[in-house]
C-alpha positions in Angstrom: 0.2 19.9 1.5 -3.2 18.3 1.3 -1.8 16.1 -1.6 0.7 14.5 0.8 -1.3 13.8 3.6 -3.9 12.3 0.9 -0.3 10.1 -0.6 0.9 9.2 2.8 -2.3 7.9 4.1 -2.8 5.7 1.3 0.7 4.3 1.4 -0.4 4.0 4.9 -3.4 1.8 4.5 -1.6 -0.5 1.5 1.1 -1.6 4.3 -1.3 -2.3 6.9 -3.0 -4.0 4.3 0.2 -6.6 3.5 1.0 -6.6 7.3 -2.1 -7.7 7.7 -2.2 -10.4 4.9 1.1 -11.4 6.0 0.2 -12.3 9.5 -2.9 -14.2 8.4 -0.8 -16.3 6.6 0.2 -14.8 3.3 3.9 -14.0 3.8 4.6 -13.1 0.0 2.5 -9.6 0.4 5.4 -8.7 2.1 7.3 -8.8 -1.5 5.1 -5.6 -2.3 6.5 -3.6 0.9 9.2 -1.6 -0.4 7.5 -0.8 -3.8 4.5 0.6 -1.5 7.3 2.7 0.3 8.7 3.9 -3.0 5.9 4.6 -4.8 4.6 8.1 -6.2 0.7 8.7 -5.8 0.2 8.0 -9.0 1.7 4.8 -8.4 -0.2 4.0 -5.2 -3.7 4.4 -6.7 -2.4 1.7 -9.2 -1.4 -0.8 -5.9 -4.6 0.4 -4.0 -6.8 -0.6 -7.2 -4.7 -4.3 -7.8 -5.2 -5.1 -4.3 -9.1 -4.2 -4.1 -9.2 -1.5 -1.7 -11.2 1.2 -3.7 
């Protein structure tokens, strides 16, 4: 259960990371939204470490 709290937080902090980009201005982080809603946590850590976060 642990392991989908961890996932689900992550996914959580990657969209209000491209909310966040696409109010300041860069609308095309918006492009990444549904992957970052479909993605496994596998897939996640590989978004969280393209967009800088850890």
């Amino acid at each position: 259960m642990s392991t989908e709290r961890d996932t689900q937080a992550l996914r959580q902090a990657l969209l209000e990371e491209l909310y966040a980009g696409a109010f300041s201005g860069l609308d095309a982080m918006l492009l990444d939204e549904d992957a970052v809603r479909r993605a496994g946590a596998e897939e996640l850590e590989e978004l969280v470490r393209q967009y800088g976060l850890r």
